[in-house]
N, C-alpha and C positions, 0 to 999 in steps of 0.2 A: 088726402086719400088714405084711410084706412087699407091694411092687410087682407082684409076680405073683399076687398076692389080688385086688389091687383091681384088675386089669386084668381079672381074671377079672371081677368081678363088672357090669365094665364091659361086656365083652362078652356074657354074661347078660341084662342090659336088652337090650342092641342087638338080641339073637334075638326078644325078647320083642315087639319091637317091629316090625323085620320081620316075623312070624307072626300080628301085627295088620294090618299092612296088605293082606299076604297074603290072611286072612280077607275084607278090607273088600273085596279087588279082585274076591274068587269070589264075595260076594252080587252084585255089576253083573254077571259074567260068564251067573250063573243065569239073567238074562233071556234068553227067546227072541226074538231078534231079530226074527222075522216074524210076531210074533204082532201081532193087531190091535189098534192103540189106542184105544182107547174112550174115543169124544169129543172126539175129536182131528176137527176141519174139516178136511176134505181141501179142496173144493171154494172156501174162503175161502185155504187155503194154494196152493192153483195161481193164484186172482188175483190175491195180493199178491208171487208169484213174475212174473207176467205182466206185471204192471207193473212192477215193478223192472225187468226188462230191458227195457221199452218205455221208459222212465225212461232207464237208462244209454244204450243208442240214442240218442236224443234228444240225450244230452249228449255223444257223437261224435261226432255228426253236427254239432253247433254247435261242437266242437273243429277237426272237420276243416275245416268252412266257416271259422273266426277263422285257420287255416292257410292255407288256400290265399290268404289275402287278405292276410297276412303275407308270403308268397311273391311277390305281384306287385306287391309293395312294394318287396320285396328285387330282385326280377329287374328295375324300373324303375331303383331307385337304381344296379347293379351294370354297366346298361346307360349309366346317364347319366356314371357314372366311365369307362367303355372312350372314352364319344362325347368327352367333355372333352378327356382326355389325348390321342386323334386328332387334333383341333381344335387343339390346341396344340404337338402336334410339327410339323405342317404350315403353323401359323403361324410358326414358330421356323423350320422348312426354308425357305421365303418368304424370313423376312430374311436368313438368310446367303446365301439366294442371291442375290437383290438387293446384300448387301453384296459378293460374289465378280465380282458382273457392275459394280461400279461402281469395283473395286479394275482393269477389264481397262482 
């Protein structure tokens, strides 16, 4: 047996197998999407949808609160760096000037 036998027979399976899946895709496709499911709780799936997002809610809203307190954290710290190094260039201007005024 030649290489172009067996490749055939290779690609043979591969179709077989494609026209299987094929198959399996158009039994899902036969359903009618709008048809009513039976027995399916609509009224217990809106409350566990309802809560879920009152749920997630909830946990943005404690997200964004644990932020904004992070925030005036940062803007205290960010503020006490600007006041420091103020405080400090103006103590340093002080002694040279005193040093300039004691050199006259």
């Amino acid at each position: 047996m030649d290489s172009s036998e067996s490749g055939g027979d290779d690609s043979g399976h591969e179709r077989e197998r494609e026209q299987e899946q094929d198959e399996d895709e158009d039994e899902d496709v036969d359903e009618d999407p709008k048809a009513k499911l039976d027995g399916f709780d609509w009224s217990a799936f809106e409350t566990r949808y309802h809560q879920a997002m009152a749920d997630e809610d909830a946990a943005e809203k404690a997200n964004e609160a644990e932020l904004a307190e992070l925030l005036k954290f940062f803007r205290i710290w960010a503020e006490t760096t600007v006041t420091h190094e103020r405080d400090r260039s103006y103590k340093r201007w002080v002694e040279d000037d005193m040093t300039l005024l004691a050199t006259l």
